[in-house]
Each structure stands twice: as C-alpha cells, then as structure tokens.
Steps between C-alpha positions, in 0.01 A plus 500: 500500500750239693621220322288259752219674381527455138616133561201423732257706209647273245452156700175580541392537155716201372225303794249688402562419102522111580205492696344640165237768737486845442392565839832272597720668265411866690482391872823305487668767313352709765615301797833402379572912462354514825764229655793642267475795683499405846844337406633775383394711829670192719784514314553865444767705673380661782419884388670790671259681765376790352556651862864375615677680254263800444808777716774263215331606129737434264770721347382687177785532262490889530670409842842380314513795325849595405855334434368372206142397573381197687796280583429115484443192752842402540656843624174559752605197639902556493384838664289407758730175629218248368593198699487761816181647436335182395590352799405839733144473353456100564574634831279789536173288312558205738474758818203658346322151405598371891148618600309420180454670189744798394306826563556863316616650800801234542600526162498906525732420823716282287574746230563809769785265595596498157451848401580622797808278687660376162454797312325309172433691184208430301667217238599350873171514602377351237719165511341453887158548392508203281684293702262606821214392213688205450570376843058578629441239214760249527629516909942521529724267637552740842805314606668553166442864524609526830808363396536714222428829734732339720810472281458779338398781779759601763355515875387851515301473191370117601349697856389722280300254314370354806373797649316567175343204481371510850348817352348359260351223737325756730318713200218318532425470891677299784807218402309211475687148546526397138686823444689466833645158376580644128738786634686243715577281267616853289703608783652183564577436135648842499754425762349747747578431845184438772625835636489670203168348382380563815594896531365523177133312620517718823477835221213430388338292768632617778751336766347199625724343694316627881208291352718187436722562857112506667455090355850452575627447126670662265373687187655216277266285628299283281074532522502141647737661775314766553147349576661233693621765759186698533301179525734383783531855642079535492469156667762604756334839620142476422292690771304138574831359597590753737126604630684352909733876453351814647603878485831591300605109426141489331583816283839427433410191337199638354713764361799258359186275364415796295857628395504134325204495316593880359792384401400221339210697285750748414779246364175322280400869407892544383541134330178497352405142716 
C-alpha cells in the first residue's frame, strides 16, 4: 500500500471519528484510501513497458561467471566507458522516442548495435539496459550527450554512429519529420559535415538531390523552403494557366508540371512532411 494511501485511510477515520458516525467513520476511511491512492498513481514513476525492453531481459548472475564471480558496479562501469555509454543510449532513446513511444523492435535495433558494432559482453549489456530503462522514464539532455559522443568518438566512429541511428529511425516504417529533425541536430552536434550527413541520408534513403534540382533547391533546404518552391512552381505551370498552348508546348509543360509535383511528394515521403 503507498504511503498516500495509508495517509488518506487515516484522515478519513480521524473525520470520520469527530463526526462521531459509524457510517462516517467507514465511508471517509473509504474515500480518503480511495484519494490516497490516486496520489500515489500521479506521483509514481512511470513503470517500464513490459514490451520495450522484452529482446533486453536482464543479466542473470550465471552470466559473470568466472574471474572470481560477479564483479561489482564500479568496474562494469570503468569497463564499459560509463560516461560514453550513458551518453550513446540518451542518444539512441531520444531517436527511438522522436516518433512516440519506444517500441521492442527499436530497442532490439539498439542493442544489435551494441552487441554487434561495439562488441558488449553481457556485464556491458547490462549497464545499457538500465540506463536505456532509465532514460524511457526520465527523457536525456540530447545536447549533452551529443557532446559527450562528440568529444569522445573520433570521425569514423561518430559516422558510424550516425548511420546507426538513421537505422534505428527507419525500423519502424518511413523517416518521419520528428525523427528527421532529431538526427540533424545529432549530426550537427557531432561535427559531421552536410556532405557527410548527407551521403550517409542518401544510404538509407536514397540520393535525393534530382528531386531537390527539379524545385530548384538544394537538399539542405529547410520544409518552409521546400513548400514555398513547389507552391510557386505549381502556380507557375498549372495546366489552367497554360490551356492558350497546343501540341508539344502543351505536353512539355504538362510534363514539367508533373516532374514538380513528383518531386515534391517524394522529398515529403523522404522528410516525413
């Protein structure tokens, strides 16, 4: 029983006692609980998805078998670089939250990377699944772990982190926006060149840059930019604007009409707009 539950229980009765009623002393004993414990659901942590972390169970101790047994808090963190990996999971929760909650199959993604890319043993493992717990409760500071990653990562391994995160982005379906804006402000806190961040987009999403030569811009461009030229370039060569053209001039603009608006839906498809 939560502590606002007892309190509220004990209120009650103390009312209930004054008032002198036995009917009084059980229904405000009743309703106090009753109020007690909606404070303590408000004001509880938030619990850990039974989902999220289902592909992360914890570590039994049969897993630190050897060298002496189970080794203690402070050397898995001297091990596994704790400031580093603290700050590579704020990173890898924010990405996965960009487009609401944190699902199983972006936290299986996040420990491939790793498993898999950093080579983590089980006691390593172990350290990121609580702070991955930790961060779904209680969201990071992103810019302070970008800086941390930052500092700490030479270039290779920072496009390396990129790339991965991009991976993680696209698990779930299509980049959407929200996730879109989270991995720029990653690469750019990184130090990652456009060209690099771009070359590293254009793996996974393909090279867009025909679509952004077609509006005349650049694939830098912000979304304002972007639906700015397409509403110009629509207004511009509309097939009602130019119904006075006949044979090829009609098609050709027909045809560069269309070329516009394809590129357009395929630069919201990419961005998530």
């Amino acid at each position: 029983m939560g502590s606002g539950k007892v309190l509220g229980v004990m209120i009650g009765l103390c009312v209930g006692l004054l008032i002198g009623s036995p009917w009084a002393i059980v229904l405000l004993g009743a309703v106090g609980g009753f109020v007690g414990h909606r404070f303590d659901e408000m004001n509880a942590l938030p619990a850990e998805s039974p989902d999220a972390l289902a592909d992360f169970p914890p570590v039994v101790p049969s897993a630190f078998a050897g060298r002496g047994g189970p080794r203690d808090a402070a050397s898995v963190q001297e091990e596994a670089d704790a400031h580093l990996t603290r700050s590579l999971c704020a990173l890898f929760v924010e990405v996965a939250r960009a487009d609401g909650e944190v699902r199983r199959e972006e936290v299986r993604e996040i420990r491939r990377y790793f498993e898999e890319v950093l080579k983590y043993g089980p006691d390593s493992l172990e350290f990121v699944r609580g702070r991955l717990k930790d961060f779904i409760s209680v969201p990071p500071d992103l810019d302070d772990a970008v800086a941390a990653c930052q500092e700490a990562l030479p270039s290779s391994e920072r496009r390396r982190l990129l790339d991965a995160l991009f991976e993680l982005s696209l698990v779930d379906g299509s980049l959407q926006r929200s996730e879109r804006e989270v991995l720029s402000r990653v690469g750019d806190g990184l130090k990652l060149s456009a060209e690099e961040q771009h070359a590293i987009a254009a793996l996974h999403l393909g090279d867009s840059s025909a679509h952004y030569e077609v509006l005349g811009l650049t694939p830098d461009a912000t979304d304002s930019e972007v639906k700015s030229a397409f509403r110009r370039l629509a207004a511009e060569l509309h097939p009602d604007k130019h119904a006075h053209l006949k044979g090829e001039d009609a098609e050709e603009v027909a045809r560069h009409f269309q070329e516009v608006r394809d590129a357009y839906e395929e630069i919201r498809r990419l961005r998530g707009m």
